[in-house]
DSSP file (Angstrom, degrees, kcal/mol; ACC not computed):
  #  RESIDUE AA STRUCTURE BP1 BP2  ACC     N-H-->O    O-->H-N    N-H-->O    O-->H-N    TCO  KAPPA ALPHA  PHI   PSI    X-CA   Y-CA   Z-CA
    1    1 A X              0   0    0      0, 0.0     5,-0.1     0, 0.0     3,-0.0   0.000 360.0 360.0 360.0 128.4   83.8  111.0   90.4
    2    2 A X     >  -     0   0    0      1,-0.1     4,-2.0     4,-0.0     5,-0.1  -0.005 360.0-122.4 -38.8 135.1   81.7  109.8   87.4
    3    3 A X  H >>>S+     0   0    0      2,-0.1     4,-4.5     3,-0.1     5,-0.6   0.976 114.3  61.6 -33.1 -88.6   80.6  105.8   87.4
    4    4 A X  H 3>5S+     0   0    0      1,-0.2     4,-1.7     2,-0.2     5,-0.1   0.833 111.9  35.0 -11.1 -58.3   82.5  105.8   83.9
    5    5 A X  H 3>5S+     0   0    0      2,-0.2     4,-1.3     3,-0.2    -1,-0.2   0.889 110.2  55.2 -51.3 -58.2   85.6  106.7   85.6
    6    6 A X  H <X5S+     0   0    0     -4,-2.0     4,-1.8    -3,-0.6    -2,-0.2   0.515 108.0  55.5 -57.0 -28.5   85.4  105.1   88.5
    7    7 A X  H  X5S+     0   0    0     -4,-4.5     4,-2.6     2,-0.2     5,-0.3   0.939 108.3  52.5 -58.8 -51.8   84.9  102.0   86.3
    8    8 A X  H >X<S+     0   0    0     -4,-1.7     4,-2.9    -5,-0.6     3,-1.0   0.917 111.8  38.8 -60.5 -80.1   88.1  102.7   84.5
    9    9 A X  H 3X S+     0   0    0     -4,-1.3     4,-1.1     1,-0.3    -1,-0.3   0.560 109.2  56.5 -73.8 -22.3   90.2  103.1   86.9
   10   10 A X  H 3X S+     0   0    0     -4,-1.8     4,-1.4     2,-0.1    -1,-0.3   0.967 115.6  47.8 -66.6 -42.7   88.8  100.1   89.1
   11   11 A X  H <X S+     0   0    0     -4,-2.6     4,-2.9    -3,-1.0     3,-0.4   0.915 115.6  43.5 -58.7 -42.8   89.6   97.9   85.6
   12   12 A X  H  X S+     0   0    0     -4,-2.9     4,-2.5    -5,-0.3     5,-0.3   0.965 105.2  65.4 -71.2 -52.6   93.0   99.4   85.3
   13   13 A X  H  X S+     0   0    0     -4,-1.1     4,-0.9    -5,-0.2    -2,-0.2   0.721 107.1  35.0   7.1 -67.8   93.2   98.9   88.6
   14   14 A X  H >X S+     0   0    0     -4,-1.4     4,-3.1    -3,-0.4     3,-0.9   0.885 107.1  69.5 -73.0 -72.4   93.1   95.1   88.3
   15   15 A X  H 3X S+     0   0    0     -4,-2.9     4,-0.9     1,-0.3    -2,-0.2   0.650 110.1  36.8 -22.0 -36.7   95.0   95.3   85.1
   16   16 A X  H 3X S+     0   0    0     -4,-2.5     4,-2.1     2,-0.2    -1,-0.3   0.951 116.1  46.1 -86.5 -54.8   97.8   96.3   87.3
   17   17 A X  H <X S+     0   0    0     -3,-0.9     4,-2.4    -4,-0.9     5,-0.4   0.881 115.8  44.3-113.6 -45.2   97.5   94.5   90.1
   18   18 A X  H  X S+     0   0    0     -4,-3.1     4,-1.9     1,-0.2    -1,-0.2   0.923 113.1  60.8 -82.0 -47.4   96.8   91.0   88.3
   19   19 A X  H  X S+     0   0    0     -4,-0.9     4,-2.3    -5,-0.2    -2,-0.2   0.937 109.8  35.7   6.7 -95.5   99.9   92.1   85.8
   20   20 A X  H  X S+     0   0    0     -4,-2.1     4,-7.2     2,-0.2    -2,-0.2   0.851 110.9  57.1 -40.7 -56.1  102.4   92.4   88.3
   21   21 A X  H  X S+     0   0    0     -4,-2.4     4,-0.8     2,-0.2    -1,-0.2   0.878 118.8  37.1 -48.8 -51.4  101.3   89.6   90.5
   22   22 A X  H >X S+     0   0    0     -4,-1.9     3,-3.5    -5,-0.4     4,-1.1   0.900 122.1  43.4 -81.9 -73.1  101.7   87.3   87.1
   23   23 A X  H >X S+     0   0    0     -4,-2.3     4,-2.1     1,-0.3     3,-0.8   0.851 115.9  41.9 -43.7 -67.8  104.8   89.0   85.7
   24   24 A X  H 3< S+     0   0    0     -4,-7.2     4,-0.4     1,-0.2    -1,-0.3   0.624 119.6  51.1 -77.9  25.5  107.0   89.4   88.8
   25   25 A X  H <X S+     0   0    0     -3,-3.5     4,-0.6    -4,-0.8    -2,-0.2   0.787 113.7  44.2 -97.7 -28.1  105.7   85.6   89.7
   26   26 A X  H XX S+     0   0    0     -4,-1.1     4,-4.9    -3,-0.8     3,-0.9   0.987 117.3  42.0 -38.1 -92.8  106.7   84.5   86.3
   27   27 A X  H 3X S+     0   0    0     -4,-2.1     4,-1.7     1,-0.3     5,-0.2   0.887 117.8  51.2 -56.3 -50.7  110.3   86.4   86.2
   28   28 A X  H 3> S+     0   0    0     -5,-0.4     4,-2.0    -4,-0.4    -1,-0.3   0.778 110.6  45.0 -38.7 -51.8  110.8   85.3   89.8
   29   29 A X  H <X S+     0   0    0     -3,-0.9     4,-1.3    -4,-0.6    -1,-0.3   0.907 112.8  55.0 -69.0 -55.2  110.1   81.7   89.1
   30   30 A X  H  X S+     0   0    0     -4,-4.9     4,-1.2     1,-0.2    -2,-0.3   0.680 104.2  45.9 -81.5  -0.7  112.1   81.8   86.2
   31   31 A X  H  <>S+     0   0    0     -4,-1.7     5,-1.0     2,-0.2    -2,-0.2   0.680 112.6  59.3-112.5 -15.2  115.6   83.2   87.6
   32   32 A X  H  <5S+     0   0    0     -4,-2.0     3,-0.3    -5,-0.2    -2,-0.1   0.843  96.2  54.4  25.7 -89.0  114.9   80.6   90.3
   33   33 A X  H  <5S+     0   0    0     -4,-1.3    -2,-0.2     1,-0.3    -3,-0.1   0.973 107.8  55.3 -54.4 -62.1  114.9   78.1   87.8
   34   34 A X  T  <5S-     0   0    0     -4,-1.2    -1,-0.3     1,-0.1     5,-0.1   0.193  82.9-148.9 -42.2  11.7  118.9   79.7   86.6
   35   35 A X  T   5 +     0   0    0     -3,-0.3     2,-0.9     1,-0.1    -3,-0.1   0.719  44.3 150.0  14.1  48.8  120.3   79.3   89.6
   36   36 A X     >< -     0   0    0     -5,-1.0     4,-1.9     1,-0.2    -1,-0.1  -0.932  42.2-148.0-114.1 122.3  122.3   82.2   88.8
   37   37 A X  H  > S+     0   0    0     -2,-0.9     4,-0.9     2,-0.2    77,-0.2   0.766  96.5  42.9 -43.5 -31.7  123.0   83.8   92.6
   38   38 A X  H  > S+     0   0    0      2,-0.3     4,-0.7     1,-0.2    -1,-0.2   0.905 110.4  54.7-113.6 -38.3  123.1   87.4   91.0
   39   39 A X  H  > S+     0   0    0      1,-0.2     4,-1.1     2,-0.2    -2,-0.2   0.567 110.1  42.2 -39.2 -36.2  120.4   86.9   88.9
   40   40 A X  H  X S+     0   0    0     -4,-1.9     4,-2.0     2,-0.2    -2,-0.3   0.872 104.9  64.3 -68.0 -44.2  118.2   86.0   91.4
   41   41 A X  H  X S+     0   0    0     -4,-0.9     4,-0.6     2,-0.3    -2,-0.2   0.486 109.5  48.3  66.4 -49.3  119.3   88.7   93.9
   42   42 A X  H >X S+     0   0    0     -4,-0.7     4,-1.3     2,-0.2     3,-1.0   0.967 107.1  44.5 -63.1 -67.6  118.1   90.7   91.4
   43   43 A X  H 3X S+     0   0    0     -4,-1.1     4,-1.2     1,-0.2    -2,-0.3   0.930 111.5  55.8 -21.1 -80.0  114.9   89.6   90.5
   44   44 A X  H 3X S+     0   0    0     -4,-2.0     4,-0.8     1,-0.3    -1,-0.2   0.500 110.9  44.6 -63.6 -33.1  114.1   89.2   94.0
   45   45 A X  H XX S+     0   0    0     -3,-1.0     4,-2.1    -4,-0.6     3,-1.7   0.987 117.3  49.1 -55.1 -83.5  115.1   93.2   94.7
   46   46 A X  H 3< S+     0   0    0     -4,-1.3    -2,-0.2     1,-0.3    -3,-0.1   0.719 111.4  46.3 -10.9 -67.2  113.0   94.0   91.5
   47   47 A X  H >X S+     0   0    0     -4,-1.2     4,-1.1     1,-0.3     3,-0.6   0.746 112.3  48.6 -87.5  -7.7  109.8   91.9   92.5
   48   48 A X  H << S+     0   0    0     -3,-1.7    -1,-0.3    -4,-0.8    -2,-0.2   0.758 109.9  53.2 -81.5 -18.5  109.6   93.3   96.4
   49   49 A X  T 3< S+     0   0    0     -4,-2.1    -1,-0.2     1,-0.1    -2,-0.2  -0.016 110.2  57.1 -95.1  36.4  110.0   97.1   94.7
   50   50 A X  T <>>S+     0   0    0     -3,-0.6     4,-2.3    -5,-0.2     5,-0.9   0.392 105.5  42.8 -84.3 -40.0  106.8   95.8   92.5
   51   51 A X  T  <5S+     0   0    0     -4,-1.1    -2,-0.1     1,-0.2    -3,-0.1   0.304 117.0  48.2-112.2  28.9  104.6   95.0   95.1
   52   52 A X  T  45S+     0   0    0      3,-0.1    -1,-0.2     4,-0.1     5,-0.2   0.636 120.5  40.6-115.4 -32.8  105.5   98.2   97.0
   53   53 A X  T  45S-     0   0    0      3,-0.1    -2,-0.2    -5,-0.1    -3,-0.1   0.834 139.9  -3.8 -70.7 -38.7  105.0  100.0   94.0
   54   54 A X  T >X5S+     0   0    0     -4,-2.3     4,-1.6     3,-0.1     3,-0.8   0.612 121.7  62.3-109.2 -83.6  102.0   98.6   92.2
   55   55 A X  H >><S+     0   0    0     -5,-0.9     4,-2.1     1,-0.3     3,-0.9   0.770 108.9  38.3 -18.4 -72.3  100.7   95.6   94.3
   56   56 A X  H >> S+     0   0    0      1,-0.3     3,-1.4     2,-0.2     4,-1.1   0.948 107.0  55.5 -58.7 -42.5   99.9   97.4   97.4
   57   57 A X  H <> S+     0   0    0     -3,-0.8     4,-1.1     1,-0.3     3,-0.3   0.881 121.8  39.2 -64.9 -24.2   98.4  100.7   96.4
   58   58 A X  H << S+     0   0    0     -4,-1.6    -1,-0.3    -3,-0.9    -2,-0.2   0.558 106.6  55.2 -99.0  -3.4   95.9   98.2   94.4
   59   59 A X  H << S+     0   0    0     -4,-2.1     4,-0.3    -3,-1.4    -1,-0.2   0.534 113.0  47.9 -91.4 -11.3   95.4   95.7   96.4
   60   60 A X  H  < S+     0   0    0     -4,-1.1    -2,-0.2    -3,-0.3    -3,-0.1   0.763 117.6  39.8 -94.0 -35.1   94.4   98.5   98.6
   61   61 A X  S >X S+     0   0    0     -4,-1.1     3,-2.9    -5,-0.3     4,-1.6   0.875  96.8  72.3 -85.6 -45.6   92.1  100.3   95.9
   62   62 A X  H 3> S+     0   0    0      1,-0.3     4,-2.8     2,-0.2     2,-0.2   0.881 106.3  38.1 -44.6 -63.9   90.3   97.4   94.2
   63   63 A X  H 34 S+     0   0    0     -4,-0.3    -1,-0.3     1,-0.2    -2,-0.1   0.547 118.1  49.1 -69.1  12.9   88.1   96.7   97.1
   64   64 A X  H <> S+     0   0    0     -3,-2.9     4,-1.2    -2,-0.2    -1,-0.2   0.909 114.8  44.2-110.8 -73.5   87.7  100.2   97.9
   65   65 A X  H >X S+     0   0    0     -4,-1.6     4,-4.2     2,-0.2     3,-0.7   0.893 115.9  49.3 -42.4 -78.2   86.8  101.0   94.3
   66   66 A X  H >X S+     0   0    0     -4,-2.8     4,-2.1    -5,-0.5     3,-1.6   0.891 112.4  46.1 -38.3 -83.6   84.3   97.7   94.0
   67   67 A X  H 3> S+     0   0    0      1,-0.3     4,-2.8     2,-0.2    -1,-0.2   0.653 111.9  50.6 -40.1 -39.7   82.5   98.5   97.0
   68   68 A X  H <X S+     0   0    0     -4,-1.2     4,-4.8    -3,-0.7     5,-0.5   0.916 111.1  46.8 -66.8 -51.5   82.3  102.2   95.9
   69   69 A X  H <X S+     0   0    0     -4,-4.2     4,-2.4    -3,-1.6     5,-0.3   0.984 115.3  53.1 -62.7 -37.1   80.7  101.3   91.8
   70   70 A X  H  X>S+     0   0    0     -4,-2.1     4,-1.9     1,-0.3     5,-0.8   0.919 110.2  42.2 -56.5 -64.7   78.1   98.7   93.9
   71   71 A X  H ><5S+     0   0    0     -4,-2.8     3,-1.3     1,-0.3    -1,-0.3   0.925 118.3  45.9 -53.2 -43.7   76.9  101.5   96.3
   72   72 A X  H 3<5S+     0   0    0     -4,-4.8    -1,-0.3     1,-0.2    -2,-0.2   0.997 117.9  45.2 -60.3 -40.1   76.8  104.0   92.8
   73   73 A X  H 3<5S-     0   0    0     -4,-2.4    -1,-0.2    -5,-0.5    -2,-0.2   0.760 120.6-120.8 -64.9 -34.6   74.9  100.8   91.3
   74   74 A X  T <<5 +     0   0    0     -4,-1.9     2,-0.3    -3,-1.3    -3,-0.2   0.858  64.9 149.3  81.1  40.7   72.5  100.5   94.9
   75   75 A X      < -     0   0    0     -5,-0.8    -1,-0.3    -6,-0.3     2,-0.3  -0.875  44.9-135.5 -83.9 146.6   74.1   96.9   95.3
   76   76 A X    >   -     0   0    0     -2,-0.3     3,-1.5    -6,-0.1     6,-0.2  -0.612  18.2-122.4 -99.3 142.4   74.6   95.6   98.8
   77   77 A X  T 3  S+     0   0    0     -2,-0.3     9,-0.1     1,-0.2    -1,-0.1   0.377 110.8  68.3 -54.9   5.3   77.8   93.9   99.6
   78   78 A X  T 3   +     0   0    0      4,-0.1     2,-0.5     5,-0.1    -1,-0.2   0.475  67.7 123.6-107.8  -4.6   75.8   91.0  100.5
   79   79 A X  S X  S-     0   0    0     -3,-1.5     3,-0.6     1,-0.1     5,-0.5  -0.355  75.2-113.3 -67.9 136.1   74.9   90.5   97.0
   80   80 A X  T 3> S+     0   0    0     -2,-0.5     4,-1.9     1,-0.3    -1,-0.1   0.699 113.9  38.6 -42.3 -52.3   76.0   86.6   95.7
   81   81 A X  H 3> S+     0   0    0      2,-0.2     4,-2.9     3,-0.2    -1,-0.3   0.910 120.3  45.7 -93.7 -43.2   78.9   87.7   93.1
   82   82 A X  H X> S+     0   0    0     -3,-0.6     3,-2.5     2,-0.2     4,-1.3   0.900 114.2  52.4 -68.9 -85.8   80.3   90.8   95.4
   83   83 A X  H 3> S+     0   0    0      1,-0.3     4,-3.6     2,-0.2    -2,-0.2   0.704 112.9  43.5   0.7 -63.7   80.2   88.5   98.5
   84   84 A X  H 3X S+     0   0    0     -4,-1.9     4,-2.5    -5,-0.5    -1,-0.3   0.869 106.1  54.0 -92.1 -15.6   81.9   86.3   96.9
   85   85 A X  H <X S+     0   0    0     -4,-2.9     4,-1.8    -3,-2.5    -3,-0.2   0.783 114.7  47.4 -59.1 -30.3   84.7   88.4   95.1
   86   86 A X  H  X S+     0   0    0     -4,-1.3     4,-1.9     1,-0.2     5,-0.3   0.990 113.0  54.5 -63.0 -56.9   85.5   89.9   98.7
   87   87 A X  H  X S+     0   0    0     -4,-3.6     4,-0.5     1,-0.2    -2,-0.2   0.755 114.3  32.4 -19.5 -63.4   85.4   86.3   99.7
   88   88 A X  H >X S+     0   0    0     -4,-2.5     4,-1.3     1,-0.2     3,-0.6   0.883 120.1  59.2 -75.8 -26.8   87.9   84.9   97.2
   89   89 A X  H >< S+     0   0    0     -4,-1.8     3,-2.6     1,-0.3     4,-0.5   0.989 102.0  47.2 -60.4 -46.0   89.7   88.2   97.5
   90   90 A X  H 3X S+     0   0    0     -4,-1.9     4,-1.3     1,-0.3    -1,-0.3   0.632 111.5  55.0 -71.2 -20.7   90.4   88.2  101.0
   91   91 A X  H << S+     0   0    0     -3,-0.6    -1,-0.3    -4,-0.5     4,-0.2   0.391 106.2  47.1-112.1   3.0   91.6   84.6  100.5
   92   92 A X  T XX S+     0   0    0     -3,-2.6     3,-2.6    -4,-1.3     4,-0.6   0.812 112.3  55.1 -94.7 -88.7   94.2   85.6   97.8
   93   93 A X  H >> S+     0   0    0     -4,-0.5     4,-2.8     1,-0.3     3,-0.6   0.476 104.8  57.6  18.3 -61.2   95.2   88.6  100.5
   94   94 A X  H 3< S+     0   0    0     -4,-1.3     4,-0.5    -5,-0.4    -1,-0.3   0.917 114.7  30.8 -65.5 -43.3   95.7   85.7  103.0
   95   95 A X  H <4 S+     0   0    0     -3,-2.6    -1,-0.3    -4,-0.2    -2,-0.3   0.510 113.9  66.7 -92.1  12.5   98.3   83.9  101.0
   96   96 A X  H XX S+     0   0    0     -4,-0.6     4,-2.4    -3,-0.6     3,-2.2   0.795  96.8  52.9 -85.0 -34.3   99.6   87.3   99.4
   97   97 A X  H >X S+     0   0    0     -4,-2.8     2,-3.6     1,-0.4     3,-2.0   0.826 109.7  47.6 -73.9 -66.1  101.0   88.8  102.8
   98   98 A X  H 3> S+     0   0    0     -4,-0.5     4,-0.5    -5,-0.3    -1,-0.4   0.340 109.7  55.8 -68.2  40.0  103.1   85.8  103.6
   99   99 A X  H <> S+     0   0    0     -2,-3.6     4,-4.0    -3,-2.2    -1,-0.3   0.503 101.1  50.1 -20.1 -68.0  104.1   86.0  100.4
  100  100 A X  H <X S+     0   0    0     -4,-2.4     4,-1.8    -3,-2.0    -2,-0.1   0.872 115.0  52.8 -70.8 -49.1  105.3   89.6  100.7
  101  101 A X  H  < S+     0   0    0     -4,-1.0     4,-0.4    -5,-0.5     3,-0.3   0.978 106.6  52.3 -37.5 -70.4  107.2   88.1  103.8
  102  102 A X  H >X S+     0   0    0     -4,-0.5     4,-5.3    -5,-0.3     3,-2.3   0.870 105.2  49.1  -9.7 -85.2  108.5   85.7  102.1
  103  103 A X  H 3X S+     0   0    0     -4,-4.0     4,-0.9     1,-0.3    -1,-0.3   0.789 107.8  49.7 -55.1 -23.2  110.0   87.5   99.5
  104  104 A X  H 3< S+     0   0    0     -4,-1.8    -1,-0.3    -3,-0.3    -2,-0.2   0.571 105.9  57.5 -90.8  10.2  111.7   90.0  101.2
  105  105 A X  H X> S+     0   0    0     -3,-2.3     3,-2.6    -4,-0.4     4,-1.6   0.709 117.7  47.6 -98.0 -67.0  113.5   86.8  103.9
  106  106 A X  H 3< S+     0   0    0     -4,-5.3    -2,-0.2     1,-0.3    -3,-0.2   0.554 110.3  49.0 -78.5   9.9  114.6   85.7   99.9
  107  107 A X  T 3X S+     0   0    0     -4,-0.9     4,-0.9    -5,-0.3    -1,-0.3   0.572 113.4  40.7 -65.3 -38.8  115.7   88.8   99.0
  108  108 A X  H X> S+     0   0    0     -3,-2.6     4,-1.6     2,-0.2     3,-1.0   0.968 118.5  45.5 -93.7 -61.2  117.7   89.5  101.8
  109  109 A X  H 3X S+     0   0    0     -4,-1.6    12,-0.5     1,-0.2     4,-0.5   0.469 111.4  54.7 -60.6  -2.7  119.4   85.7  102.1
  110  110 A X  H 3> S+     0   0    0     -5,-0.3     4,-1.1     2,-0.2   -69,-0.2   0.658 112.8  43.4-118.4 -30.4  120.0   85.7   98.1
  111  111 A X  H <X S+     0   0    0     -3,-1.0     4,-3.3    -4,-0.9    -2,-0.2   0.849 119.2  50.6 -59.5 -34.1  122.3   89.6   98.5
  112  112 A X  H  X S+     0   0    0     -4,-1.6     4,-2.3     1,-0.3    -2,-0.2   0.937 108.4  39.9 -83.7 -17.8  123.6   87.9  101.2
  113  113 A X  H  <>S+     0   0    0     -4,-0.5     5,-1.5     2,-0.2    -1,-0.3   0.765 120.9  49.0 -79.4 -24.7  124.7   84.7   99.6
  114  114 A X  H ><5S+     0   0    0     -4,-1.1     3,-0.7     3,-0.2    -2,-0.2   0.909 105.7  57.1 -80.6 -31.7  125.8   87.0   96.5
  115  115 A X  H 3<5S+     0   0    0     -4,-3.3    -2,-0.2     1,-0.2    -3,-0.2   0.925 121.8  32.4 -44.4 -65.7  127.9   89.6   99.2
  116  116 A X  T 3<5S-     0   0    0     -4,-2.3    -1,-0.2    -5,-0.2    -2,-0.2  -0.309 109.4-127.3-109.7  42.7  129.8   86.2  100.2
  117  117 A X  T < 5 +     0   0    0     -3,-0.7     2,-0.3    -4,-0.2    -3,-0.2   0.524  62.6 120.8  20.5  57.3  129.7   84.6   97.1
  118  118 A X      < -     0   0    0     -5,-1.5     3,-0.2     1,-0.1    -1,-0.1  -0.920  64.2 -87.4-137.3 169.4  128.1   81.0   98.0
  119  119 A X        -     0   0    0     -2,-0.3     2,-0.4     1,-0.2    -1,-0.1   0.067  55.9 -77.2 -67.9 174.7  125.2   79.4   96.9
  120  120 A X        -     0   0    0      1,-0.1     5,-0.2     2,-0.0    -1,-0.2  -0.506  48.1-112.5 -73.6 121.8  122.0   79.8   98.2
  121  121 A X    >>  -     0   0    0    -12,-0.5     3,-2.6    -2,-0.4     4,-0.8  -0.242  23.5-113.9 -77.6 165.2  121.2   78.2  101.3
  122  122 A X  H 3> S+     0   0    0      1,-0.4     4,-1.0     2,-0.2    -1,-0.1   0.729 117.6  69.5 -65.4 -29.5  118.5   75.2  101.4
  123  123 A X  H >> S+     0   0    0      2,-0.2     4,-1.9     1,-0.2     3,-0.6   0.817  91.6  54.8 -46.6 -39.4  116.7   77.7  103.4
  124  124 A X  H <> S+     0   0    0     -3,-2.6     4,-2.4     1,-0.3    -1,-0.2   0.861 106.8  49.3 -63.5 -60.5  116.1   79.8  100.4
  125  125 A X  H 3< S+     0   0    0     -4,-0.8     4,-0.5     2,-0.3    -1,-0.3   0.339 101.8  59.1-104.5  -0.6  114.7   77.3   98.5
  126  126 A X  H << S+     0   0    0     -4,-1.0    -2,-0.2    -3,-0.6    -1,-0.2   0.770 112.4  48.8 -24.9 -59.5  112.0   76.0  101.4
  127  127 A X  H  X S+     0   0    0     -4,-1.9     4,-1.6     2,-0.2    -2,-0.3   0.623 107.4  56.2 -51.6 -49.9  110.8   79.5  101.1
  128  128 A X  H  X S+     0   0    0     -4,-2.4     4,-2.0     1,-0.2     5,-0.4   0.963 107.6  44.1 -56.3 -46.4  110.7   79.3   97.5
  129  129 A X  H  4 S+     0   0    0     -4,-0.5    -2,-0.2     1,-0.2     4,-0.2   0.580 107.7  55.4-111.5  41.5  108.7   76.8   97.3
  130  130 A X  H  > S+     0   0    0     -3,-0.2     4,-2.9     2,-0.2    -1,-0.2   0.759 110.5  50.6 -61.8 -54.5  106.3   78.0   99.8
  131  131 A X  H >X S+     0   0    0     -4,-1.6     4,-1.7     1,-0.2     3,-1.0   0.992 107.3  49.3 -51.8 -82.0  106.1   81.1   97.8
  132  132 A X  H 3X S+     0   0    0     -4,-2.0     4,-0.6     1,-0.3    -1,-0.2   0.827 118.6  51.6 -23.1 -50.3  105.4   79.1   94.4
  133  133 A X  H >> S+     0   0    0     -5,-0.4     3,-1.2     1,-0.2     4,-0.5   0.937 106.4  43.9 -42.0 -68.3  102.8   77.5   97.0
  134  134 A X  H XX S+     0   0    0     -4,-2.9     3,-0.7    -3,-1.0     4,-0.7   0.883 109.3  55.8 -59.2 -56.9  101.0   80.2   98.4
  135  135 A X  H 3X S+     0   0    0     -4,-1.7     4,-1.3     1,-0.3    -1,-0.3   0.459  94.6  75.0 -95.9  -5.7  100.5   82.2   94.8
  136  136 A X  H <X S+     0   0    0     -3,-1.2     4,-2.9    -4,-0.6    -1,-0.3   0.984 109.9  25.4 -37.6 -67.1   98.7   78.7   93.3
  137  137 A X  H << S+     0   0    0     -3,-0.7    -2,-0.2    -4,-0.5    -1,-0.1   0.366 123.9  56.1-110.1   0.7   95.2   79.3   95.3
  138  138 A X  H  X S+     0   0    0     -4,-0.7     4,-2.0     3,-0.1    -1,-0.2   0.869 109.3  43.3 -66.0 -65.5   96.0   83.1   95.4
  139  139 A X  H  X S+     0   0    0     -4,-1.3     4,-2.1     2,-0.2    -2,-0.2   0.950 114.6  54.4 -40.6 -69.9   96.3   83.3   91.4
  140  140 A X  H  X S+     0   0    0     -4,-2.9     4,-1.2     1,-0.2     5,-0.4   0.855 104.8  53.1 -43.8 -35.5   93.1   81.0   91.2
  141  141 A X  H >> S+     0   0    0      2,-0.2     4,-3.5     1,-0.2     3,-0.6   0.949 112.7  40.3 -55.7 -57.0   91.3   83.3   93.2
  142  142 A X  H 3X S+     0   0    0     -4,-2.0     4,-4.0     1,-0.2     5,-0.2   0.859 105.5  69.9 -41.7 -47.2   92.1   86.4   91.1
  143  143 A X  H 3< S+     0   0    0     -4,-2.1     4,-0.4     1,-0.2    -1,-0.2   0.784 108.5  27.4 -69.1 -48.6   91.6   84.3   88.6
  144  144 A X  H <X S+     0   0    0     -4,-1.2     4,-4.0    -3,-0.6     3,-0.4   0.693 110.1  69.2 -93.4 -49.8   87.6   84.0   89.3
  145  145 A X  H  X S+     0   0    0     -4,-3.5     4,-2.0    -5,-0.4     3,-0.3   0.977 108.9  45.3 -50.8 -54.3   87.2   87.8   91.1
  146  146 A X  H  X S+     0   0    0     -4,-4.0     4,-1.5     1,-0.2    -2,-0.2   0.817 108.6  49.2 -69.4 -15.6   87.9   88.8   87.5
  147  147 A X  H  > S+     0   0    0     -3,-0.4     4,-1.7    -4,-0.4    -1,-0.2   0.817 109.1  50.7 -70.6 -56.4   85.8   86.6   85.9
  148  148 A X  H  < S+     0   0    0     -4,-4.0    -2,-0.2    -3,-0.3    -3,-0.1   0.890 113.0  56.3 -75.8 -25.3   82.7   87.6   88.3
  149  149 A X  H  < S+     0   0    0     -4,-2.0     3,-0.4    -5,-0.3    -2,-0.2   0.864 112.1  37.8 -22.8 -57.9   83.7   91.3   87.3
  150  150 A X  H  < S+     0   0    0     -4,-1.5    -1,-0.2     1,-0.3    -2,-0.2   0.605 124.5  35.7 -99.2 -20.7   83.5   90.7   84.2
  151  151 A X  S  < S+     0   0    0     -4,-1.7    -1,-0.3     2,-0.1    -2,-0.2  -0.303  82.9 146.5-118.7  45.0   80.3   88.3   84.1
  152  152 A X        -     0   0    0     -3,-0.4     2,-0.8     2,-0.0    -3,-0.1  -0.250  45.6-130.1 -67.9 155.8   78.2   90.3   87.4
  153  153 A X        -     0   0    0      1,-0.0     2,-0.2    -5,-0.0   -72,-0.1  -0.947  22.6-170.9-125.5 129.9   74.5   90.3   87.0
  154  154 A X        -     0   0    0     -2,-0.8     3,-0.4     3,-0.0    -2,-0.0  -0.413  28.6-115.5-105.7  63.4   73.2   93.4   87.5
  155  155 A X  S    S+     0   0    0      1,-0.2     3,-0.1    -2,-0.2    -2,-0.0   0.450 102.5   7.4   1.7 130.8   69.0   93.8   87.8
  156  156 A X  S    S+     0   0    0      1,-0.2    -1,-0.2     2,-0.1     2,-0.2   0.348 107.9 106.0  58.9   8.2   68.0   95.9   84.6
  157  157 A X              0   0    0     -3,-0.4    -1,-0.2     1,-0.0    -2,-0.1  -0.678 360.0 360.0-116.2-173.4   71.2   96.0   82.9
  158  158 A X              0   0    0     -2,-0.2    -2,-0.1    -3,-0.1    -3,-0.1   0.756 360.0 360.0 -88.5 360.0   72.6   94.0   79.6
């Protein structure tokens, strides 16, 4: 596979991954907000078949992908900007899985509260805002791996 390619698709890549992550944290957050039982219930189905559909297969590729353009590039993984994009990645990774927990514990308690048609229990909404928690220093993280992406120094290029 071409550099060029490889490029593209690590960028869409990202695109995707950093997408989802803001969207279904966004929609999520905001039907929440509604307290509508069924509306959440929904959401909450929706944004665990996101990060089985998109999230993982890219959370899986991006470092796979980086690591692959450095070695076409003859960059070491020890180099200051990659270092520290695994770094911050690996520490949005660490609040992403219990994250992924999460959501599927509020997924499950938000059918169940809709099955027997009572509010959500307090439990629910620990969990939420655990979630909400966890995707703060997760988000930021992202937030700066794209940013050193985008601003790398590379010896001998512009």
């Amino acid at each position: 596979m071409s550099y060029a390619t490889l490029k593209t698709l690590h960028i869409l890549s990202m695109v995707l991954l950093f997408g989802t992550g803001l969207g279904s944290a966004f929609y999520k957050w905001m039907a929440d907000r509604s307290g509508n039982v069924a509306h959440i219930a929904i959401v909450n189905r929706h944004v665990v078949l996101a990060d089985w559909l998109f999230t993982t297969p890219t959370v899986i590729f991006q470092p796979l992908s980086g690591l692959w353009l450095a070695h076409l590039l003859g960059l070491p993984p020890g180099t200051p900007w990659i270092a520290t994009s695994l770094a911050l990645y690996a520490l949005a990774g660490a609040c992403w899985l219990p994250v992924v927990w999460l959501q599927i514990r509020m997924r499950r308690l938000a059918e169940e509260a809709v099955a027997g048609a009572r509010p959500l229990p307090s439990q629910y909404w620990r969990m939420a805002r655990c979630w909400f928690w966890l995707g703060v220093p997760a988000f930021a993280a992202m937030c700066v791996v794209v940013t050193l992406m985008v601003f790398k120094h590379i010896p001998g290029a512009l």
